[in-house]
C-alpha positions as CSV (number, residue, x, y, z in Angstrom):
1,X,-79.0,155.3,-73.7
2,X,-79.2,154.0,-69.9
3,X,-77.1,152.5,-67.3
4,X,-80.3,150.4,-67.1
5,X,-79.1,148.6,-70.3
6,X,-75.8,147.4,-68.7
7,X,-74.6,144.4,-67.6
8,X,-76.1,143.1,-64.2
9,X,-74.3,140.9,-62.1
10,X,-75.3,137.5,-59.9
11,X,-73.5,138.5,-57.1
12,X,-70.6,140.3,-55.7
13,X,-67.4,138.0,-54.6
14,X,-66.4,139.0,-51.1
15,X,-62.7,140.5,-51.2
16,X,-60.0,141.0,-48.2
17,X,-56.9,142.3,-49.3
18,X,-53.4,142.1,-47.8
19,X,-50.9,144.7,-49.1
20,X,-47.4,145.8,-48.3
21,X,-48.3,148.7,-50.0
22,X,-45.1,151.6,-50.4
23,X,-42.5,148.4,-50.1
24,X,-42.7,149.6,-54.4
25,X,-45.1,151.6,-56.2
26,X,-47.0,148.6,-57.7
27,X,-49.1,147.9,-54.8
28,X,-50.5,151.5,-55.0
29,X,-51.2,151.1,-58.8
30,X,-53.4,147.8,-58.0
31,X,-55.4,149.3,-55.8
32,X,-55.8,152.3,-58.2
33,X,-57.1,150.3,-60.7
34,X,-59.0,147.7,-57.9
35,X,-60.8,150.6,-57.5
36,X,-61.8,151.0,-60.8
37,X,-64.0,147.6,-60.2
38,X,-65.4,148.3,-56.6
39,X,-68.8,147.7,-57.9
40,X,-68.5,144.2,-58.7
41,X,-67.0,143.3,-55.3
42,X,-68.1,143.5,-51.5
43,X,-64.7,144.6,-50.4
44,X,-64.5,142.8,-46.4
45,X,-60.9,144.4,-45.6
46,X,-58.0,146.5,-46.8
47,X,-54.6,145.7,-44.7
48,X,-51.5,147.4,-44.6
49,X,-48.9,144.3,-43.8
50,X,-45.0,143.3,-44.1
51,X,-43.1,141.2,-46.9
52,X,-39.3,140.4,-47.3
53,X,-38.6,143.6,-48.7
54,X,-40.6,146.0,-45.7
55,X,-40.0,143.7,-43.1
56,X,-41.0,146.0,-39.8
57,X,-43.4,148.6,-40.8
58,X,-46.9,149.2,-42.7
59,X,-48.2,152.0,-44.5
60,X,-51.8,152.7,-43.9
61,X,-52.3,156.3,-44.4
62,X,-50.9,155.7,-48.3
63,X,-54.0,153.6,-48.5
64,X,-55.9,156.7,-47.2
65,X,-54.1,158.8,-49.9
66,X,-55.6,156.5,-52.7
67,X,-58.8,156.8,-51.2
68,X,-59.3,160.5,-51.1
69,X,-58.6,160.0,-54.6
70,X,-61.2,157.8,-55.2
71,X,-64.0,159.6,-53.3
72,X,-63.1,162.6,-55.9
73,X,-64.0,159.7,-58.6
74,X,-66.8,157.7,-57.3
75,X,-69.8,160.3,-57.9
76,X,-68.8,160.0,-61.1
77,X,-68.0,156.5,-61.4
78,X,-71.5,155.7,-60.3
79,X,-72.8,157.6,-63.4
80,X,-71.4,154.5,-65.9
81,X,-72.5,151.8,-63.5
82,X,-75.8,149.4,-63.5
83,X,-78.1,151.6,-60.5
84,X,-78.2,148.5,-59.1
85,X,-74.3,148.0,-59.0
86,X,-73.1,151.2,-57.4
87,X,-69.7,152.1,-56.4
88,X,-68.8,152.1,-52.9
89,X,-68.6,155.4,-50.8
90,X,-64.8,156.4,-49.8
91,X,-66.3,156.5,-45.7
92,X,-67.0,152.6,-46.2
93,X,-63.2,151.8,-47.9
94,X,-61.9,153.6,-45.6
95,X,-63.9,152.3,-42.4
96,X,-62.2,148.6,-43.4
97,X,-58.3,149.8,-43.6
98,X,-55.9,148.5,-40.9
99,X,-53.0,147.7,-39.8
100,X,-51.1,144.7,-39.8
101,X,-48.7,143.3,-37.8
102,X,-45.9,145.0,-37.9
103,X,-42.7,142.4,-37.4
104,X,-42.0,139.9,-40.2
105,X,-43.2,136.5,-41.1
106,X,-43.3,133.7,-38.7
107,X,-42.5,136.3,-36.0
108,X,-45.5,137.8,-35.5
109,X,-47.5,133.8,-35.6
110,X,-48.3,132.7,-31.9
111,X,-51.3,131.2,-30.3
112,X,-50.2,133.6,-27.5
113,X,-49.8,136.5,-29.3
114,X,-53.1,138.9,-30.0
115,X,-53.9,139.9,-33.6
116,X,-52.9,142.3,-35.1
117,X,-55.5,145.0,-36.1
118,X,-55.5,143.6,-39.9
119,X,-55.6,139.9,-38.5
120,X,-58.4,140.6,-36.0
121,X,-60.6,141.8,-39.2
122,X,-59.5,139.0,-41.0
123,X,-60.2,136.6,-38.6
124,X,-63.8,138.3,-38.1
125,X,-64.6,138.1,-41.4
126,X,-63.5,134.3,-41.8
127,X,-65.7,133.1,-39.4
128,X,-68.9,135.4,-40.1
129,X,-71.7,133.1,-41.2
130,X,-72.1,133.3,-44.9
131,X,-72.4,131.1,-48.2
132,X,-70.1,133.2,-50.0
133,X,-66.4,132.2,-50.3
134,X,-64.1,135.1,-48.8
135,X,-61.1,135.6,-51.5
136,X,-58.1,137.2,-49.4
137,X,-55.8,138.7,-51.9
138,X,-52.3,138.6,-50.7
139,X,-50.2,141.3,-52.3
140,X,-47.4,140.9,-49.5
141,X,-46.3,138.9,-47.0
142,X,-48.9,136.2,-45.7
143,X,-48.4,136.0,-41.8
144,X,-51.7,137.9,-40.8
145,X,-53.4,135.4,-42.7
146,X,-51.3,132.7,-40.9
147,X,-51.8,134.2,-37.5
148,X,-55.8,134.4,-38.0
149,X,-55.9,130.6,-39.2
150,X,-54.2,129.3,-36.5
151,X,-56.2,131.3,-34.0
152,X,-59.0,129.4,-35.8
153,X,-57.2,125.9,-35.2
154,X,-56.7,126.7,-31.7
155,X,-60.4,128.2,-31.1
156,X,-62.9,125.6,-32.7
157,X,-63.2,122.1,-32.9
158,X,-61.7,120.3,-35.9
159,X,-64.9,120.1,-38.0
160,X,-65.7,123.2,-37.1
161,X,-62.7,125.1,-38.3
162,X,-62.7,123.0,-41.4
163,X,-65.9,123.9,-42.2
164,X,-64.5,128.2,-41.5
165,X,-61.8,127.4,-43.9
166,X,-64.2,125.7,-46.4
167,X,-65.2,129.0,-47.3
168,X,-61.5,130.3,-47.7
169,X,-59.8,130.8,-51.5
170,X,-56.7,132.6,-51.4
171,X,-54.8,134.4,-54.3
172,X,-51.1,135.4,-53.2
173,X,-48.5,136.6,-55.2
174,X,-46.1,133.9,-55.0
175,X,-44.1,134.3,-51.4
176,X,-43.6,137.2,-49.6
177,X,-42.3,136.0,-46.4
178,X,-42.1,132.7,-44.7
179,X,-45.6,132.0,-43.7
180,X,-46.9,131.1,-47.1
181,X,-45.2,127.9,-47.1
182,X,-46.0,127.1,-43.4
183,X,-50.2,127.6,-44.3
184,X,-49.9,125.4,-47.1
185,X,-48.3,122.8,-44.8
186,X,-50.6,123.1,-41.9
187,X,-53.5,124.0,-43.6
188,X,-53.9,121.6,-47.3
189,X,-57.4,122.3,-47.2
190,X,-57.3,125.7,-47.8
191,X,-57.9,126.8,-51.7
192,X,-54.8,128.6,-52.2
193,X,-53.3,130.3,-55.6
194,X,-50.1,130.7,-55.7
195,X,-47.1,130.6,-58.0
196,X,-44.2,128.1,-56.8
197,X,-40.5,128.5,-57.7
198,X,-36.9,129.9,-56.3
199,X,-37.1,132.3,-53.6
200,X,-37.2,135.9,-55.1
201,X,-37.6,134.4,-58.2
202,X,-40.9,136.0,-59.4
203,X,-40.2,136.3,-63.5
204,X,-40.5,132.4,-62.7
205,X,-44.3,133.2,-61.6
206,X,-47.6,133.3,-63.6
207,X,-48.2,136.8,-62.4
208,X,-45.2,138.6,-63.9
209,X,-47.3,138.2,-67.0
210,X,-49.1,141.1,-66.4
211,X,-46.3,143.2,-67.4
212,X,-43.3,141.8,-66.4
213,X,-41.9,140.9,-70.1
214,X,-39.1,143.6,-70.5
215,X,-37.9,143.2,-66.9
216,X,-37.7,139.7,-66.8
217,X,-36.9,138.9,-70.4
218,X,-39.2,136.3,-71.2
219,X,-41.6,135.6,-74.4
220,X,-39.8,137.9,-76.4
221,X,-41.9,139.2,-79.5
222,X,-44.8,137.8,-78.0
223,X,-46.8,140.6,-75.8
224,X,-47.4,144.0,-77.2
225,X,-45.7,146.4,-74.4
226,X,-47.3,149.3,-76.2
227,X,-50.0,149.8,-73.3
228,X,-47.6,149.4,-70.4
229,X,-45.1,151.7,-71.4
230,X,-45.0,154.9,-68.8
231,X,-46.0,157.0,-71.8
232,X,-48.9,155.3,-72.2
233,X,-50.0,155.2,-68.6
234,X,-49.3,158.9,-68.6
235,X,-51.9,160.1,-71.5
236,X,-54.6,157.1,-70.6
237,X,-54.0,156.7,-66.6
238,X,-52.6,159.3,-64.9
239,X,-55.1,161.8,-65.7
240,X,-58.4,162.6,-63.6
241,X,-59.1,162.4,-59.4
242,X,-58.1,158.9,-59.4
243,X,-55.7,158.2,-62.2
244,X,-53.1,161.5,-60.7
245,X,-53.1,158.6,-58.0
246,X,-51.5,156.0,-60.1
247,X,-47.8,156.4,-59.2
248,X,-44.9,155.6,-61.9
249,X,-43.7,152.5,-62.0
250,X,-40.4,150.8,-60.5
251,X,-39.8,147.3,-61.9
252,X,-43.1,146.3,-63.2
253,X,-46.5,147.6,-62.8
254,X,-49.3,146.5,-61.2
255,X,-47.5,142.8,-60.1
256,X,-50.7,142.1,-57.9
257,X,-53.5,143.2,-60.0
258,X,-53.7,139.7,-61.5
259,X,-55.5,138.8,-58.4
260,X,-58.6,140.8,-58.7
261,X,-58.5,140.9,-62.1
262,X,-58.7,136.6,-61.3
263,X,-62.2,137.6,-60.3
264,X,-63.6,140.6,-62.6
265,X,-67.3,139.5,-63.9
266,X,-66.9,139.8,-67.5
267,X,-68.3,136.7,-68.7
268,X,-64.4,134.4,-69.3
269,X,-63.4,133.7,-65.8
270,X,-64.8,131.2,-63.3
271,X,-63.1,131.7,-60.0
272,X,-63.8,128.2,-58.0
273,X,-62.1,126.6,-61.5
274,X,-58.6,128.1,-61.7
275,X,-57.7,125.8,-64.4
276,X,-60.3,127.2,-66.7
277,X,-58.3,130.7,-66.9
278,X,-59.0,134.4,-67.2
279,X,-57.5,137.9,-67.0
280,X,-56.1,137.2,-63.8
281,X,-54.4,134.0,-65.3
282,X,-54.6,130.3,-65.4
283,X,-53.4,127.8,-62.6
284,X,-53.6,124.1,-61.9
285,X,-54.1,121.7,-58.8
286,X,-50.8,120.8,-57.9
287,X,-51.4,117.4,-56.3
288,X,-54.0,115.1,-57.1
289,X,-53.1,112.2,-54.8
290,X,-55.9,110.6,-53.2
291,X,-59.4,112.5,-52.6
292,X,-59.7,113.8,-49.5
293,X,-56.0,114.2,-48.7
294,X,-54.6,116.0,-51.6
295,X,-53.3,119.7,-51.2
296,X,-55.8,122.2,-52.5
297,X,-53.1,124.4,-53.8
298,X,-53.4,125.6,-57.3
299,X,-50.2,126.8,-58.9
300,X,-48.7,128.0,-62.7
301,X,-50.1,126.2,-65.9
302,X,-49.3,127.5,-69.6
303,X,-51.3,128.1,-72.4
304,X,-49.5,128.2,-75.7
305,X,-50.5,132.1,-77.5
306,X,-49.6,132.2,-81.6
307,X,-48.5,136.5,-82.7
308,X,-47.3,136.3,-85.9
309,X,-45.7,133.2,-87.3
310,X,-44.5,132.4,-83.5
311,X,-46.2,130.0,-80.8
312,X,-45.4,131.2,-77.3
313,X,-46.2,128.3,-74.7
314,X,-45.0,129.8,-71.3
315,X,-47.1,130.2,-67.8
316,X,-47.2,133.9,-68.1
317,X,-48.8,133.7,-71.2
318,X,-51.7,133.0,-69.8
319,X,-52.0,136.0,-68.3
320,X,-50.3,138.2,-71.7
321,X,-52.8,137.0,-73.5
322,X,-55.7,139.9,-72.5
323,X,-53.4,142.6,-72.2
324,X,-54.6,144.6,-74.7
325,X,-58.5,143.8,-73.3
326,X,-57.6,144.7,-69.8
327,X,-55.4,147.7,-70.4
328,X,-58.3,149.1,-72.6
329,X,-60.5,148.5,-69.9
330,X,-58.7,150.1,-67.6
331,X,-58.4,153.2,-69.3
332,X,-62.1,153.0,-69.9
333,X,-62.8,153.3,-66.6
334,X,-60.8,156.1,-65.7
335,X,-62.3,157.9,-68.6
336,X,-65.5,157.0,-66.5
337,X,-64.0,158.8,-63.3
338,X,-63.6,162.4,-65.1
339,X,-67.1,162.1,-67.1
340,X,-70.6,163.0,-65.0
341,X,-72.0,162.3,-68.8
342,X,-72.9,158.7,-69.7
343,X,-73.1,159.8,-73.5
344,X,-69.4,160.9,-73.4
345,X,-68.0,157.4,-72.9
346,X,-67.9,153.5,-73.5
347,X,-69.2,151.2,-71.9
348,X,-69.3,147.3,-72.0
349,X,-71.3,145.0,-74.7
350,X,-73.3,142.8,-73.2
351,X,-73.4,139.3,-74.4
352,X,-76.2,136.6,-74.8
353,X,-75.7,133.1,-75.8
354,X,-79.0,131.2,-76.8
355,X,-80.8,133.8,-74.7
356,X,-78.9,133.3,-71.6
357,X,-78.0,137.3,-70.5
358,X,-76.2,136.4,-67.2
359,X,-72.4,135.8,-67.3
360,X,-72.1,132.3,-66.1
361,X,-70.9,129.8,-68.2
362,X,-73.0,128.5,-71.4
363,X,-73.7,124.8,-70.3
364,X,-74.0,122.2,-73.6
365,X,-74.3,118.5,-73.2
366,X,-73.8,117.4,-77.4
367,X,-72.5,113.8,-79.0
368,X,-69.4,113.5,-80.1
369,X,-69.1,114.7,-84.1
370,X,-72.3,116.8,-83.6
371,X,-73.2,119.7,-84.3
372,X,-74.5,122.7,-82.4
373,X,-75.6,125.9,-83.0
374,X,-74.7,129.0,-81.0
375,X,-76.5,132.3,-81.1
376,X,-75.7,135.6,-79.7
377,X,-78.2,137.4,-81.8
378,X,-79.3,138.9,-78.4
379,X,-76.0,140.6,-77.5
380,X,-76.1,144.7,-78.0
381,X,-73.8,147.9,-77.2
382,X,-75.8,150.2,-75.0
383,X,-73.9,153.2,-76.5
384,X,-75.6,151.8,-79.6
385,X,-72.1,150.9,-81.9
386,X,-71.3,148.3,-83.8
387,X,-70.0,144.8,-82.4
388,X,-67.2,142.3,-83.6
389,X,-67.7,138.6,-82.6
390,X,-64.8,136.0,-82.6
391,X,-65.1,132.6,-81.5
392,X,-62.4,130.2,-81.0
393,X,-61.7,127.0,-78.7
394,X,-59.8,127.6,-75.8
395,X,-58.1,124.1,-76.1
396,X,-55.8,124.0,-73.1
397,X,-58.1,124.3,-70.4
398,X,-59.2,120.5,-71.6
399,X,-55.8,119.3,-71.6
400,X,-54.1,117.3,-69.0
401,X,-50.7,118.0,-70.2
402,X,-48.5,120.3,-72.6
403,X,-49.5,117.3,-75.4
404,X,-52.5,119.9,-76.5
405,X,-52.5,118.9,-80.2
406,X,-52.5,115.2,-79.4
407,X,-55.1,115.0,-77.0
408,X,-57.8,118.0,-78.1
409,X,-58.8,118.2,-81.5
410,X,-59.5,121.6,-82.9
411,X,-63.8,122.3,-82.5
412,X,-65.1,123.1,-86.1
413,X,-66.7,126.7,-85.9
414,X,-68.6,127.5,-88.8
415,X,-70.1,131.6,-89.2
416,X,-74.1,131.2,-89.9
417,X,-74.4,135.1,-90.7
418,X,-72.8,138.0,-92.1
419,X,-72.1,139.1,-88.8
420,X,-70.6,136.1,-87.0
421,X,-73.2,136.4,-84.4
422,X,-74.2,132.9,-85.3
423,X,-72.2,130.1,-85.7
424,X,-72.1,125.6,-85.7
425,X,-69.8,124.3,-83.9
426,X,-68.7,120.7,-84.9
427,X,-67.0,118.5,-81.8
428,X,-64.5,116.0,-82.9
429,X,-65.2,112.2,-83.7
430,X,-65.7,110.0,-80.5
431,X,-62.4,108.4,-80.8
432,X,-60.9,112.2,-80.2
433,X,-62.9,113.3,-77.7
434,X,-64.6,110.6,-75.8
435,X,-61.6,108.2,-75.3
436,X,-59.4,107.7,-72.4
437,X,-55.7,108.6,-73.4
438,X,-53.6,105.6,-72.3
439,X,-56.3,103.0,-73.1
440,X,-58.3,104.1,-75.9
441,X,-61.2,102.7,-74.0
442,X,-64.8,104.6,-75.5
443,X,-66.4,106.6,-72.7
444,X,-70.0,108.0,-72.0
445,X,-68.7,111.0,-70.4
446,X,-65.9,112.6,-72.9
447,X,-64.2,116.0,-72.6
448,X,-65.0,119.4,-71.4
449,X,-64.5,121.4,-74.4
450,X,-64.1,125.4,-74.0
451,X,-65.5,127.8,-76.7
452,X,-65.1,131.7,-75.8
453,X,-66.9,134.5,-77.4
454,X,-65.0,137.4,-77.3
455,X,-67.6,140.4,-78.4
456,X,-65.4,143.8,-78.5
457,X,-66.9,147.3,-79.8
458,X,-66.1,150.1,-81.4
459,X,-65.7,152.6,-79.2
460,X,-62.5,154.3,-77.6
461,X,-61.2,152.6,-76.1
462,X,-62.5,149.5,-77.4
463,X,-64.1,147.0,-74.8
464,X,-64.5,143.5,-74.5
465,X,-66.8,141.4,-73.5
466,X,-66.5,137.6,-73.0
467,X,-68.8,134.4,-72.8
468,X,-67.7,131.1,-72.0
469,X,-69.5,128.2,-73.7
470,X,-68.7,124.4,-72.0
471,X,-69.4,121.7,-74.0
472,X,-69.4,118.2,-72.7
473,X,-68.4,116.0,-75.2
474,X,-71.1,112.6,-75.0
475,X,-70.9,109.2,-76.0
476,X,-73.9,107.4,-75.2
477,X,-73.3,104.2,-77.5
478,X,-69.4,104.0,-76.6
479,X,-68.4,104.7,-80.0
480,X,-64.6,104.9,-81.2
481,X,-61.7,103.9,-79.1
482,X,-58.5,102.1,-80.4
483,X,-55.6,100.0,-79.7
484,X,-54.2,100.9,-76.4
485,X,-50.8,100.9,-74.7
486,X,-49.1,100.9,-71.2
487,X,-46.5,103.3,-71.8
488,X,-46.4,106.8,-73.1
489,X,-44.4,106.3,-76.1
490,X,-46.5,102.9,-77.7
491,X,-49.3,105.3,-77.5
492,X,-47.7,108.0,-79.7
493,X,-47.0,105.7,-82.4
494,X,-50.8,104.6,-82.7
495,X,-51.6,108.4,-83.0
């Protein structure tokens, strides 16, 4: 056994956050469990800013805390990570912490104001030459990020700043003060996540998903709260350098994680396609007016989870969904923190499709009513246990409304082997896949169909690792199609 053997990553996204950390406990747990991850991320900034509820002061030196904890971890951390994926030192976390302004919202926006100390970093970081995108993960209020953008308005030319802000994608939890709003307003061009309701609102939001089900009351019988309870997060979390960190929870815990955990490289998100989904949940564009002038703001769409004999179709369950995969994960890796032995703990299977190792998506191009084979003969355990596969068709990423069983037809998955390793996947005729809704006119270019692969091991705690297979449903000879209709309901009585 060898950390050789684990997975390797493409690249590492570039990552700013924004926290109002000590307004609640929760901001402290993300970045616990952020931590947990450094590896996979270039980390550009850590700021400590204002929200509605901490309105004229920042805490800083509680991010130091949680980093002295980590640099009791890291050594350790490093022994369960790829050599060529290594943790972050606690000097160079704690080299990129600052402070934000310290006044609320709009208040602290001017071109004739100066940056604050966190805005200045941001701002520096935005307009650094690079091909990378910078993801700024807003756990708090927004207005350093405001202040930075329109310092970038006022400084460059307007191709020039909208070529800066190209490179922006933004993840905020909902809206913290009054500046969230404003950038989306002033600034449509920016890629921006965020959940839209009520003010202070938030079980409303995508994000509450994460663990927000008892508190808020929604999807009742649906998620498993097992591995959120504070008992739980006692025995599995708070336990090593790191994890005696992890403070006990107020409301919910961990409200912001979804954010990086939007971004974690385990083979099932893709980050520049939040409609696709992942851990860190599942979003869609929210206006798709004309090309060019639309808002690039993606915000809550819903996925529709069966436990039991019950369908739960909500926003959050999007994010509910991988609870049990994430929160094993989680305590995996602080198991990883107290360990110096690689032996002594689990580690991640890693997956190949067709003999493709990395963890971008599996690309197909097939007919419509084909049939394809998939192999993941190729994927192993480097601890050298034995693997489950399950494949299934992630159906509501295709959809373009809440009418999933009308409009995508179930893929036909059929196991090859013993072991499920192998499977053929049948796509649906052409007239339910290659079609265009309203006028049943036969396309070339049909849907985007999603298969995952979901490969977990059987170690403790289990792990999971993920593959995402895209097949593009094809119709070169315009097969199928149907009797159209101009309204909504004519359709639904042809189908």
């Amino acid at each position: 056994m060898t950390t050789t053997r684990l997975q390797k990553f493409a690249h590492k996204p570039r990552v700013f956050i924004i926290s109002d950390i000590s307004n609640e406990p929760d901001d402290a747990e993300s970045l616990c469990r952020y931590l947990l991850y450094a590896n996979q991320f270039k980390t550009e900034g850590l700021v400590a800013c204002t929200s509605t509820w901490m309105k004229n002061k920042v805490c800083p030196q509680d991010m130091e805390k949680i980093i002295d904890a980590y640099s009791g971890a890291v050594e350790n951390l490093n022994k369960h990570a790829h050599p060529e994926w290594q943790y972050p030192s606690a000097d160079y976390l704690r080299g990129l912490i600052r402070k934000g302004a310290e006044s609320y919202g709009m208040s602290a926006v001017s071109i004739d104001s100066a940056l604050s100390a966190g805005a200045q970093l941001l701002y520096d970081r935005i307009i650094t030459p690079s091909t990378e995108p910078l993801w700024v993960l807003c756990w708090g209020g927004t207005n350093n990020l405001a202040h930075a953008l329109l310092k970038i308005d006022d400084k460059y030319p307007p191709e020039d700043s909208k070529r800066l802000l190209s490179r922006l994608r933004v993840y905020a939890i909902s809206d913290q003060d009054d500046t969230g709003a404003w950038i989306r307003t002033n600034f449509p061009d920016v890629f921006y996540i965020a959940s839209i309701h009520g003010w202070n609102q938030y079980g409303l939001a995508a994000w509450t998903g994460i663990s927000g089900d008892r508190y808020y009351g929604f999807d009742e019988g649906g998620p498993d709260f097992t591995k959120m309870e504070k008992s739980w997060i006692k025995e599995n979390i708070q336990i090593g350098p790191l994890g005696s960190a992890y403070p006990d929870y107020l409301f919910i815990p961990e409200g912001d994680t979804p954010t990086f955990l939007y971004l974690i490289q385990n083979g099932l998100g893709v980050p520049e396609c939040p409609d696709y989904g992942s851990w860190g949940g599942r979003y869609a564009r929210t206006d798709i007016s004309t090309e060019g002038v639309n808002s690039n703001h993606y915000s809550d769409a819903v996925d529709r989870v069966k436990v039991k004999d019950r369908t739960y179709t909500s926003n959050h369950a999007t994010i509910w969904r991988w609870r049990d995969a994430f929160q094993n994960d989680f305590a995996a890796r602080i198991k990883w923190s107290m360990e110096s032995d690689f032996a002594k703990a689990n580690h991640h299977p890693v997956v190949v499709v067709n003999g493709a190792k990395d963890l971008t998506p599996v690309r197909i191009d097939a007919e419509a009513g084909s049939t394809v084979t998939l192999d993941a003969a190729g994927t192993y355990d480097p601890d050298g246990g034995k693997l489950t596969f399950k494949w299934w068709h992630y159906r509501e990423p295709t959809a373009t409304q809440w009418w999933v069983d009308a409009e995508v037809m179930e893929l036909q998955i059929k196991p090859v082997d013993a072991e499920g390793c192998k499977v053929e996947v049948t796509l649906p005729p052409p007239e339910k896949c290659a079609v265009e809704l309203m006028t049943r006119k036969p396309v070339e270019k049909g849907q985007l169909l999603h298969l995952i692969l979901e490969v977990t091991d059987d170690g403790a705690p289990s792990l999971t690792s993920y593959r995402r297979i895209l097949i593009q449903a094809t119709n070169k000879d315009l097969r199928g199609g149907g009797e159209g209709a101009d309204a909504i309901a004519d359709l639904m009585k042809n189908l």
